[in-house]
N, C-alpha and C positions, 0 to 999 in steps of 0.2 A: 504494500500500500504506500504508493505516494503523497508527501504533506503537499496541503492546497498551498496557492499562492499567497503570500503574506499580505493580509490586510494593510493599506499603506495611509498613513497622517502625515500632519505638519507640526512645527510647534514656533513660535513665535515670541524671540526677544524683545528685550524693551524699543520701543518705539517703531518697532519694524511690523511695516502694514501689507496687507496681500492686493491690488488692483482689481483682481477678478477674482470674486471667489467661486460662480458660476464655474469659468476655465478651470478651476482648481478640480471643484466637485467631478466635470465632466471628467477631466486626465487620471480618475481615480482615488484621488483623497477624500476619505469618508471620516476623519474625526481631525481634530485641531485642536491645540492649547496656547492656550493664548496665555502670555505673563502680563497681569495684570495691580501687580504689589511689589516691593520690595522691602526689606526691614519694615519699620515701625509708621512709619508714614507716606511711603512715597508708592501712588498709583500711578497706572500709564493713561493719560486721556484719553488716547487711541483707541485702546483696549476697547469702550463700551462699542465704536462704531464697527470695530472688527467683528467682533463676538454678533452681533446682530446680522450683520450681511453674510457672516458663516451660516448662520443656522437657516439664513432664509435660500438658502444653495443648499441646503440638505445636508449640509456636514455637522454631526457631531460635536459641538465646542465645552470644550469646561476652561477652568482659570487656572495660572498655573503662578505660585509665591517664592518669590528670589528670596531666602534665608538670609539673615546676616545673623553674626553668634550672637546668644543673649535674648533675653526680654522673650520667651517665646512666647508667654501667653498671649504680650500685647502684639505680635507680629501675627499669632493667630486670627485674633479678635479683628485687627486690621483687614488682615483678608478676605476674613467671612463677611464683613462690612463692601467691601469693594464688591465680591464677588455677587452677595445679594443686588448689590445694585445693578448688573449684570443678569440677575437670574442665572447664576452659573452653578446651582443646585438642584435645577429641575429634573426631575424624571427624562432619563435619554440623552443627558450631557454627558461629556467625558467626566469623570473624577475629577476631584481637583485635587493640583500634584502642587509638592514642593521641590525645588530645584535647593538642591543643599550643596552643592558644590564650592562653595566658599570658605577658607580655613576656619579653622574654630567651632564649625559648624558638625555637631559631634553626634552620637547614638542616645545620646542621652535629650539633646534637643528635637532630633526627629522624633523618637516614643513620645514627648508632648506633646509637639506642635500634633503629631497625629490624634491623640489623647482631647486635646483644646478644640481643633475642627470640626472633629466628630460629634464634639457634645451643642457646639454653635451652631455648627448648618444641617444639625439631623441629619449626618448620612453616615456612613460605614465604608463605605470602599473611597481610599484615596491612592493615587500616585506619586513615587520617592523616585524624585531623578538624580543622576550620577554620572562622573565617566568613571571610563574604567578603572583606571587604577584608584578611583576612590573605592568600588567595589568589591576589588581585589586584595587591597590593603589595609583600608581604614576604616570602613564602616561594615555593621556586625548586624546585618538583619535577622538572623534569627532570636535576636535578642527583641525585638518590634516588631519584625514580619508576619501578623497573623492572616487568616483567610482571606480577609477585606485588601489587605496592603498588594499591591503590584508595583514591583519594581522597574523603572525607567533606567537603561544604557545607554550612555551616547559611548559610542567608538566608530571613527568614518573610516571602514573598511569596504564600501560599496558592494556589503551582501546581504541584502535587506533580510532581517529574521534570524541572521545568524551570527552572532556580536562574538562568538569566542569565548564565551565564558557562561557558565552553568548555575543559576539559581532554580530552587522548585517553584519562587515566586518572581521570577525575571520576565514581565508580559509586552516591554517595548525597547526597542531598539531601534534607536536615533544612529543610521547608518551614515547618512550626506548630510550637506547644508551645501546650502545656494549663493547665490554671491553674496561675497561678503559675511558669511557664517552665520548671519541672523535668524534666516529660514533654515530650521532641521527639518530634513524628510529622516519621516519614522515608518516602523513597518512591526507590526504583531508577531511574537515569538511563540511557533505552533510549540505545545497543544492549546496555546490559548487562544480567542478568539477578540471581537469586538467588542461585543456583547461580556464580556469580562470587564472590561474597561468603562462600561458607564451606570451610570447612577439609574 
């Protein structure tokens, strides 16, 4: 038995907007994350007009929170603030992820911010992004990773679905990015599907 072809997303840096999200939907992108927060105060304006023109093209959007160390409740609270404004908890969005990538930003911070989310925007399933050698090295999800939790890889080896490295909860993989690195093309890690990934 042959694995289907990997379901393919986008995900979207600060202030980096998509022109056509119709083009998008048709070329095959079915879900998107948009970053919409950073630490304790800073939202992306963009974000609300992204998120709208995604979902009205048929693609899948949730909100995605650039960590910085410290204060996680208030960077939680921040988020589910932004992302409500958004509607970025409704039934059929992507999860909403935190990009923890940033030094300082440790195991003990993700199990809260996850912990704080969960209990502000009523949902259960979110997404932990990473590259690789953070998830190779530094960061320890079986210490946080419960059923709900789906792990997010970036490593650009242009084999969409297949990152080189093995978690039981690893469900995305951020293969490219487009010019200028700010668009990631992502692709779903078989056995998982889409439908894993949203709310």
């Amino acid at each position: 038995m042959t694995e289907p072809d990997p379901e393919q997303g986008i995900n979207l840096s600060h202030h980096e907007t998509v022109p056509d999200w119709k083009a998008m939907r048709a070329g095959g992108v079915l879900f998107a994350s948009v970053t919409v927060s950073e630490g304790m105060n800073w939202s992306d304006p963009a974000a609300s007009r992204q998120a709208v023109e995604a979902r009205r093209a048929g693609i899948h959007t949730g909100a995605r929170h650039c960590a910085r160390p410290s204060a996680v409740h208030e960077q939680a609270t921040h988020f589910v603030r932004t992302g409500e404004q958004l509607d970025a908890f409704a039934p059929g969005s992507l999860a909403p992820a935190l990009d923890v990538r940033f030094e300082g930003v440790d195991d003990r911070f993700i199990r809260g911010w996850i912990k704080a989310v969960r209990r502000a925007a009523k949902v259960q399933r979110v997404l932990i992004y990473a590259d690789f050698e953070q998830w190779a090295h530094r960061l320890h999800p079986d210490k946080w990773a419960d059923s709900e939790v789906v792990l997010w890889l970036t490593r650009h080896n242009g084999i969409p679905g297949r990152p080189g490295w093995f978690h039981s909860r690893l469900g995305i993989h951020q293969h490219d990015a487009g010019p200028g690195g700010a668009v990631g093309h992502d692709s779903i890690v078989y056995p998982f599907t889409l439908a894993d990934m949203l709310l």
